[in-house]
MARZADREN-686077 format. One record per residue (C-alpha): x, y, z. Coordinates in steps of 0.001 Angstrom, whole numbers, plus 500000, padded with zeros to 6 digits. Example, Ala and Ser with C-alpha at 12.3 -4.5 7.8 and 13.67 -1.06 7.14 Angstrom:
MARZADREN-686077
512300495500507800/513670498940507140/
END
This chain:
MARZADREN-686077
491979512272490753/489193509676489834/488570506722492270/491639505238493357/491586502231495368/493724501390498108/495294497662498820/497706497010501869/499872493906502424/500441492556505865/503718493417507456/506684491852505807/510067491421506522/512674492322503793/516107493077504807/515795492392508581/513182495241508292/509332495189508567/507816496868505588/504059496974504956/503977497377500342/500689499507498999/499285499704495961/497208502097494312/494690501684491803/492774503513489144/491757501627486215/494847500606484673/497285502929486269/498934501885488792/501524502687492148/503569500923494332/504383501690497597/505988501118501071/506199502284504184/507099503479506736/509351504923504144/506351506809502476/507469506530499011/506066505557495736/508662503181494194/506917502702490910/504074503330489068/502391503780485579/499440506279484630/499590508592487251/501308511919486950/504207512763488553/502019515362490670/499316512765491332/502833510255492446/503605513267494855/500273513437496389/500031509468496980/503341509940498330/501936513065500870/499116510354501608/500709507515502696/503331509692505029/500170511511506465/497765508481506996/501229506215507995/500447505371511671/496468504101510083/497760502247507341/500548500309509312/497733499801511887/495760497823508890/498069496007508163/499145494710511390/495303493297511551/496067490935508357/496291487644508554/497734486637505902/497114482505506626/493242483002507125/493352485383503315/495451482840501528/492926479779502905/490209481872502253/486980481741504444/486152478177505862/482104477602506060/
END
């Protein structure tokens, strides 16, 4: 695959259950994710094999990515940096 970027919300809570949502990016294919489910719930552009591999990805790297996203906070991101 060609660069893909990575973005990862802060934990949510949908459902009475905490999700963390992940999107992947190349150009102007995308993928949607969540864990700790470890699925790809849609996407455009990438091939279904590429969709399995981000899927093998986000169940491998799981415990590191929830760990990212527990750091977030979302109030300082949405105010932006005060100087």
């Amino acid at each position: 695959m060609d660069e893909v970027r990575m973005m990862v919300s802060c934990v949510v809570v949908k459902d009475n259950r905490k999700i963390v949502r992940v999107s992947f990016l190349r150009g102007k294919d995308y993928a949607d994710g969540i864990l700790p489910d470890g699925v790809i719930e849609k996407s455009g552009g990438f091939t279904p094999d590429e969709v399995q591999k981000l899927e093998n990805y986000l169940r491998a790297n799981r415990q590191d990515i929830l760990g990212q996203a527990k750091a977030i906070n979302p109030l300082r991101n949405w105010l932006g940096e005060w100087k």
